[in-house]
C-alpha positions as a printed NumPy array, in Angstrom:
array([[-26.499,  -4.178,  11.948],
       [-23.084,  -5.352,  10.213],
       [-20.715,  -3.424,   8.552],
       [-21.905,  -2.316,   5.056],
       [-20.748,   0.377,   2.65 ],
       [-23.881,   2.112,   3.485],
       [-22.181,   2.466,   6.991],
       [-21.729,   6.588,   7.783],
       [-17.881,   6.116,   7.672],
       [-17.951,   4.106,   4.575],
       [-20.295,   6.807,   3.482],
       [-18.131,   9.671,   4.097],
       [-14.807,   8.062,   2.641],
       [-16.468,   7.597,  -0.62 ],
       [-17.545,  11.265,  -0.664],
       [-13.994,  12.371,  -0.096],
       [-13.159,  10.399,  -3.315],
       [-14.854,  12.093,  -5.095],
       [-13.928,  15.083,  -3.795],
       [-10.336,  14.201,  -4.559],
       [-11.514,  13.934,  -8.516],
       [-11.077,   9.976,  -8.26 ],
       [-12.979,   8.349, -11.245],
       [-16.718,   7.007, -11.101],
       [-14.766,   3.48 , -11.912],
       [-11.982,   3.854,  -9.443],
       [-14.796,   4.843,  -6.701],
       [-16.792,   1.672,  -7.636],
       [-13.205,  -0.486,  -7.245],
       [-13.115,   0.995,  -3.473],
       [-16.548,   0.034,  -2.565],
       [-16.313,  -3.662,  -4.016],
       [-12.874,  -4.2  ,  -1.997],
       [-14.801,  -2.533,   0.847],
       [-17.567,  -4.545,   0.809],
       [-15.818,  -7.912,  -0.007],
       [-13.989,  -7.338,   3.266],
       [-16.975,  -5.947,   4.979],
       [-18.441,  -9.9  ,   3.935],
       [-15.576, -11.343,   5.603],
       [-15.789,  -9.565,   8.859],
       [-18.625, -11.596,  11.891],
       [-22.033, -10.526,  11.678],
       [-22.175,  -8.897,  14.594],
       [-19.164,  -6.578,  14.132],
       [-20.981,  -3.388,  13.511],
       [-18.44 ,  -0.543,  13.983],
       [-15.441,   0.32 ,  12.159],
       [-13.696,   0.917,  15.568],
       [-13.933,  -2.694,  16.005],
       [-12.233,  -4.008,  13.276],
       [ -8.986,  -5.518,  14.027],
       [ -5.31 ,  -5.833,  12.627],
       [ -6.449,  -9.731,  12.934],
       [ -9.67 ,  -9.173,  10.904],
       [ -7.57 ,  -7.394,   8.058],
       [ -4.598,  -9.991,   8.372],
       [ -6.966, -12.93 ,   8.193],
       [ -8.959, -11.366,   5.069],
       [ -5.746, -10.615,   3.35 ],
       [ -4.28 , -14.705,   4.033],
       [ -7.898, -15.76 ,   2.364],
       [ -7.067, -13.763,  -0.966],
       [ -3.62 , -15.256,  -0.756],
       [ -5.246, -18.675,  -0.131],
       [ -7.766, -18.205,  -3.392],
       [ -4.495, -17.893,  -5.459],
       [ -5.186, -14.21 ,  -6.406],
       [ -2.547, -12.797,  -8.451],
       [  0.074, -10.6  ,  -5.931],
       [ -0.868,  -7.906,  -7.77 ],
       [ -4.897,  -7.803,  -7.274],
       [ -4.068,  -8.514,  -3.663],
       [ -1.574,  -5.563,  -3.373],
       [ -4.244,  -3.816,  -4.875],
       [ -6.894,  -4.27 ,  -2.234],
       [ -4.501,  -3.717,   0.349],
       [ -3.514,  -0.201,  -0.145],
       [ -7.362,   0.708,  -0.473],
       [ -7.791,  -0.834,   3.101],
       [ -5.025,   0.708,   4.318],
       [ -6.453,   4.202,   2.368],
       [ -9.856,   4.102,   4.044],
       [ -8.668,   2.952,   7.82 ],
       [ -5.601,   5.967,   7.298],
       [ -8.577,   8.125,   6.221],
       [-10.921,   7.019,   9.26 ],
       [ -7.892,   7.649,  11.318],
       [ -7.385,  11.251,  10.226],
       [-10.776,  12.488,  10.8  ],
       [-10.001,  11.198,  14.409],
       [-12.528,   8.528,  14.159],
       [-10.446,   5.883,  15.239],
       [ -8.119,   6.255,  18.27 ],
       [ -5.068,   3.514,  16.562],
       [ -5.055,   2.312,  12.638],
       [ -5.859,  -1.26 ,  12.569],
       [ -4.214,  -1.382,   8.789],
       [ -0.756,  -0.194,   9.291],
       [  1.043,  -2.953,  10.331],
       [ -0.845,  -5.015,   7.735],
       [  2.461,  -6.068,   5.129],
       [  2.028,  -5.005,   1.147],
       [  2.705,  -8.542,  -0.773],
       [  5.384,  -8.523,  -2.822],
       [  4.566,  -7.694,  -6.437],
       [  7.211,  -8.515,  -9.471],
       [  7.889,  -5.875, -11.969],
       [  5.563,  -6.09 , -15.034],
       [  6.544,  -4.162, -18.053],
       [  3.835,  -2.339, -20.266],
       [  2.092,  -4.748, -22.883],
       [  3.264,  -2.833, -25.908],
       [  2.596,  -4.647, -30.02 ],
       [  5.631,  -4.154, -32.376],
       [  5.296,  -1.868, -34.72 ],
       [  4.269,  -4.666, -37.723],
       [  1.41 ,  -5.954, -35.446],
       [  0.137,  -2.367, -34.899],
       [  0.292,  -2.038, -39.063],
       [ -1.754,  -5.433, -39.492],
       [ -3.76 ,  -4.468, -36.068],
       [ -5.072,  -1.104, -38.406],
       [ -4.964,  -3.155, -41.548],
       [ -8.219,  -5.751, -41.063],
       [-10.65 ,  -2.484, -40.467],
       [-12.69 ,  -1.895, -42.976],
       [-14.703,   0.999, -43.551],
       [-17.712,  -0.924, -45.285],
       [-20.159,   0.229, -42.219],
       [-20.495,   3.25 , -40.201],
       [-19.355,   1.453, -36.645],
       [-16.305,   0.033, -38.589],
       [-15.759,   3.718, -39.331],
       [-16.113,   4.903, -36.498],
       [-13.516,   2.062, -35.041],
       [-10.434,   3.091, -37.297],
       [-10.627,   6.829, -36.082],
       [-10.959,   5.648, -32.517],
       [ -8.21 ,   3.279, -32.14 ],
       [ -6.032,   5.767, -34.799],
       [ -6.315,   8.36 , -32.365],
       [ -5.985,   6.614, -28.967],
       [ -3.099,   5.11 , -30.425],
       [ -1.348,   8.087, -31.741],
       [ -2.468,  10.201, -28.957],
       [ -1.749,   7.735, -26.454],
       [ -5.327,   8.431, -25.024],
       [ -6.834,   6.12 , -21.916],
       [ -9.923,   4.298, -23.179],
       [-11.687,   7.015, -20.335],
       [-10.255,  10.252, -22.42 ],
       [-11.105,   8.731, -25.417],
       [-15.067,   8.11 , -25.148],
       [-15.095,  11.441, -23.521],
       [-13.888,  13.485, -26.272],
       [-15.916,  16.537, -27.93 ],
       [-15.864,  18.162, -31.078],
       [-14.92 ,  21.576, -29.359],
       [-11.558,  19.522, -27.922],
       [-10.257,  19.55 , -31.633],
       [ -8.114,  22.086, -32.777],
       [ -7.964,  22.196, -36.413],
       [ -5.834,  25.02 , -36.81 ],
       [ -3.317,  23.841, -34.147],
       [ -3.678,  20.537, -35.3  ],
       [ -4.084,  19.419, -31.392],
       [ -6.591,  17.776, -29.174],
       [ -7.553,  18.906, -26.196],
       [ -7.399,  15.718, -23.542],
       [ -8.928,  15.96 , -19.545],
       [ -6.893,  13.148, -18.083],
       [ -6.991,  11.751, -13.935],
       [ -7.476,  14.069, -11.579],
       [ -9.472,  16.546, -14.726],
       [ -5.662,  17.539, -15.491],
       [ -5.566,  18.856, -18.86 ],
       [ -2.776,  18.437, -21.987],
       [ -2.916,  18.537, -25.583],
       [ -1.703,  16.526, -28.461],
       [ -0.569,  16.987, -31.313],
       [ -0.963,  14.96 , -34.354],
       [ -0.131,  14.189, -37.745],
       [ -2.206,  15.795, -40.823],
       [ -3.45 ,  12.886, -42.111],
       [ -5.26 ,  11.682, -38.613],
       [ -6.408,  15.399, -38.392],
       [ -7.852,  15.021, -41.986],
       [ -9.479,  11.956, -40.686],
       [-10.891,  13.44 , -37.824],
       [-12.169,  16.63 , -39.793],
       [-14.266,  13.795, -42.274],
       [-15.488,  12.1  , -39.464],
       [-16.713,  14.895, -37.961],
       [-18.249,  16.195, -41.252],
       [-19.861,  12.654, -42.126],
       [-21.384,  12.419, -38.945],
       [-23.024,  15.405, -38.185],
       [-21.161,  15.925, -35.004],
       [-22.008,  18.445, -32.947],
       [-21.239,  17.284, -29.259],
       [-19.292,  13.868, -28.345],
       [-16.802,  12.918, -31.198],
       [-17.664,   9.033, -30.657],
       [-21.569,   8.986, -29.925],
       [-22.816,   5.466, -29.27 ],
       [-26.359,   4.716, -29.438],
       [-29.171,   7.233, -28.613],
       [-25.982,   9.451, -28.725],
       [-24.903,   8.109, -25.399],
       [-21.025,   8.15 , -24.555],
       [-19.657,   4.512, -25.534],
       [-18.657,   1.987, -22.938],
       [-15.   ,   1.221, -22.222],
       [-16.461,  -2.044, -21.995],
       [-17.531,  -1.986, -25.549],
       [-14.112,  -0.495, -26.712],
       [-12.58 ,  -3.329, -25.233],
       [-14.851,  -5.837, -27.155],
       [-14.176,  -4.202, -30.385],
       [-10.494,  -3.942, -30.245],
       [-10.303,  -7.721, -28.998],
       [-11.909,  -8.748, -32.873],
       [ -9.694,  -6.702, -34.587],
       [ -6.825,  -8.049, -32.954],
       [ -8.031, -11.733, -33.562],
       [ -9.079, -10.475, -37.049],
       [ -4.939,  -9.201, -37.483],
       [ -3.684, -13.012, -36.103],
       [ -2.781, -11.089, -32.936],
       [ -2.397, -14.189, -30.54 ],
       [ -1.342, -12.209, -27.253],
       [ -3.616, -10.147, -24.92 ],
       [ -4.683,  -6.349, -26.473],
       [ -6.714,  -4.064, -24.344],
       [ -7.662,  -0.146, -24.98 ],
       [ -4.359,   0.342, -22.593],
       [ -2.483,  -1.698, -25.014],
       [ -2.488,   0.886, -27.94 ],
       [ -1.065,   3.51 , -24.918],
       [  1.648,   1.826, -24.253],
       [  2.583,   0.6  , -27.902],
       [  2.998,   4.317, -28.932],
       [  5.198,   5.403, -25.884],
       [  7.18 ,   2.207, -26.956],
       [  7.341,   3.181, -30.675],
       [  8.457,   7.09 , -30.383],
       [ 10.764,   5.868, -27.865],
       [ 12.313,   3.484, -30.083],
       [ 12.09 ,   6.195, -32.885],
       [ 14.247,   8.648, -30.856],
       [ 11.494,  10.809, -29.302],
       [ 12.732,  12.027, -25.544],
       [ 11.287,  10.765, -22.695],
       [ 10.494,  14.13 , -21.708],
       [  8.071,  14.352, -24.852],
       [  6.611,  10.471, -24.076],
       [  5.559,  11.753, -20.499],
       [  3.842,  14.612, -21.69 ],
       [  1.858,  12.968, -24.405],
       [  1.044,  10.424, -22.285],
       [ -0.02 ,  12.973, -19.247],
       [  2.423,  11.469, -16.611],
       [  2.739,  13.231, -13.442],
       [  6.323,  11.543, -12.606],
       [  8.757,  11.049, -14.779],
       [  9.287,   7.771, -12.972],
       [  6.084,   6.6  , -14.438],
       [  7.758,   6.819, -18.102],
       [ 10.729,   5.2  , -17.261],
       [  9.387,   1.796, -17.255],
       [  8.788,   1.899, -21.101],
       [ 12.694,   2.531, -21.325],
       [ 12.412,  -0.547, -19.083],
       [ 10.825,  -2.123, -22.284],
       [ 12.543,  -0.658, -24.875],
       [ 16.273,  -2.081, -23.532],
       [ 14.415,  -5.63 , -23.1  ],
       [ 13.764,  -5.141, -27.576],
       [ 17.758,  -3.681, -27.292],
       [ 18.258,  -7.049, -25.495],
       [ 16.624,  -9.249, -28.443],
       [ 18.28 ,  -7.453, -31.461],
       [ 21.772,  -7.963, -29.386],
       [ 21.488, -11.369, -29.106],
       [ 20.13 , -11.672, -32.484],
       [ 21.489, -10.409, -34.859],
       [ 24.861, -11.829, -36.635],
       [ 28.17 ,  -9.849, -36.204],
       [ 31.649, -10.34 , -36.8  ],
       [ 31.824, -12.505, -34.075],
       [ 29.974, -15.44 , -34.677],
       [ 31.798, -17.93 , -36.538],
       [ 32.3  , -21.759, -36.137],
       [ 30.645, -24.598, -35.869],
       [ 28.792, -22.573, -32.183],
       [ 27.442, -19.929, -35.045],
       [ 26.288, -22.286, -37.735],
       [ 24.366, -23.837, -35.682],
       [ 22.977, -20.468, -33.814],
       [ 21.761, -19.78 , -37.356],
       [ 20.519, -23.094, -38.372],
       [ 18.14 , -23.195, -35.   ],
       [ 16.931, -19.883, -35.713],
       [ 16.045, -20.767, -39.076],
       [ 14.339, -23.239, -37.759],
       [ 11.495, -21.988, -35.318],
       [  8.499, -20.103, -36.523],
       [  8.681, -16.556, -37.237],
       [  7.606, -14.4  , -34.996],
       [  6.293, -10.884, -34.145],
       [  9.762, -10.377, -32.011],
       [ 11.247, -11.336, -35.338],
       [  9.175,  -8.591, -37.485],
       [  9.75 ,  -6.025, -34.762],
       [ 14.049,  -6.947, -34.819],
       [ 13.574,  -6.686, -38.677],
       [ 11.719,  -3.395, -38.728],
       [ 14.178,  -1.607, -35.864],
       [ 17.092,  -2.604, -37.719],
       [ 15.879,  -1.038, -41.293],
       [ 15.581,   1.656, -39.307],
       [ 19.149,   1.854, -37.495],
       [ 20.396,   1.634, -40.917],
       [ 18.348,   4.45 , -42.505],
       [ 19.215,   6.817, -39.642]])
């Protein structure tokens, strides 16, 4: 018989995920990569001991060859390498096949974060006219300004809201626990949901009281992103990284954006200071100073005149009123 995930060492590796509090979805990511390369290997390689550097080198060239992004390849790399390093610690293989097996090269991506105007018009277009649309605007209010994952968010329970505290109670990766705090308003909001709804158990029921899909999350926020003339890509993850972005750029320490965000590294954070000197970048270049005169300025100003507005605009606009107020 071929090599399957049903195989007793695929088996066994999956079991020690979970053991190691990886998510249901992260678990199901392992066994797809697993089994994609367990389709790749011959039919009639039927051991895991048989599987060479050759096999994994060859699989790896294919995704390379299908034009899969760097990153999805990198991806499915390091969870090969994870389950042959794991195979070869529970001395069930006598050499790893995986670790000479290179790690492509993947570019630096910064966090997808909106400016602060397209997170105002993002809230703006939800209406409260029906009792999903109600549900929507305390959802996406509080993964926003708690800077929830779409996982923490569905997962939420009436008992994880303090009222008196004015905090929320979140179980992140790995079941590690923080709290947030938030503003009075969103805690008002909360309390009236709560109230309106009958709540008892999960604070966003979906139907038959079942916990709601990230998939349907994702769905939802797409619309009201289309709805707000939001042209570029917005996820659940986007409103996560728009808030580190925006108490950065207010003057919150980093210190404060790891914690709310339930980073184990500090590292981790940095990359939104990453972002944040990239919008430093944009207002430098700019913005007019003493500087720019002549014919070279005029026509700096007439070009910018010019071309469309855009959000980078409204954000430059906005961070500027508020370098003057403070």
């Amino acid at each position: 018989m071929s090599l399957s995930i049903e195989h007793t060492d695929a088996r066994d590796f999956f079991a020690y995920l979970r053991l190691k509090n990886l998510s249901a979805r992260t678990i199901i990511e392992y066994q797809w990569v697993l089994k994609d390369f367990f389709r790749f290997c011959p039919t009639d390689l039927t051991a895991t001991q048989d599987v060479t550097f050759a096999h994994l080198r060859d699989y790896v060239a294919g995704l390379q060859e299908r034009k899969l992004a760097a990153k999805t390849v990198s991806d499915r790399v390091i969870i090969l390498k994870r389950f042959f390093g794991y195979l070869l610690t529970e001395g069930r293989l006598i050499s790893d096949p995986a670790q000479r097996l290179p790690m492509p090269k993947v570019g630096k991506r910064l966090p997808k974060a909106l400016t602060l105007a397209e997170m105002q018009a993002f809230f703006s277009v939800m209406s409260r006219s029906s009792r999903s649309a109600r549900r929507d605007r305390v959802l996406f209010e509080l993964m926003y300004a708690g800077g929830l994952r779409v996982s923490e968010a569905v997962g939420l329970r009436v008992e994880d809201i303090d009222f008196a505290d004015g905090s929320v109670r979140i179980i992140g990766k790995g079941d590690k626990e923080r709290r947030v705090y938030l503003k009075p308003a969103l805690m008002q909001l909360l309390q009236e949901h709560i109230a309106v709804e009958h709540l008892a158990s999960l604070l966003f029921p979906g139907r038959n009281g079942k916990t709601l899909t990230p998939r349907l999350v994702e769905l939802r926020i797409k619309r009201y992103a289309k709805a707000a003339s939001i042209t570029r890509l917005v996820t659940p993850h986007t409103l996560r990284h728009s808030i580190a972005v925006h108490c950065l750029q207010g003057g919150a320490p980093v210190n404060f954006v790891q914690g709310l965000l339930g980073h184990a590294s500090l590292a981790t954070t940095g990359k939104y200071l990453q972002l944040t000197d990239q919008m430093a970048k944009e207002i430098a270049l700019k913005t007019r100073t003493a500087l720019d005169r002549g014919e070279g300025a005029r026509e700096i100003r007439a070009g910018y005149r010019l071309r469309p507005k855009t959000a980078w605009d409204v954000f430059v606009a906005v961070v500027m009123e508020w370098l003057a107020a403070n």
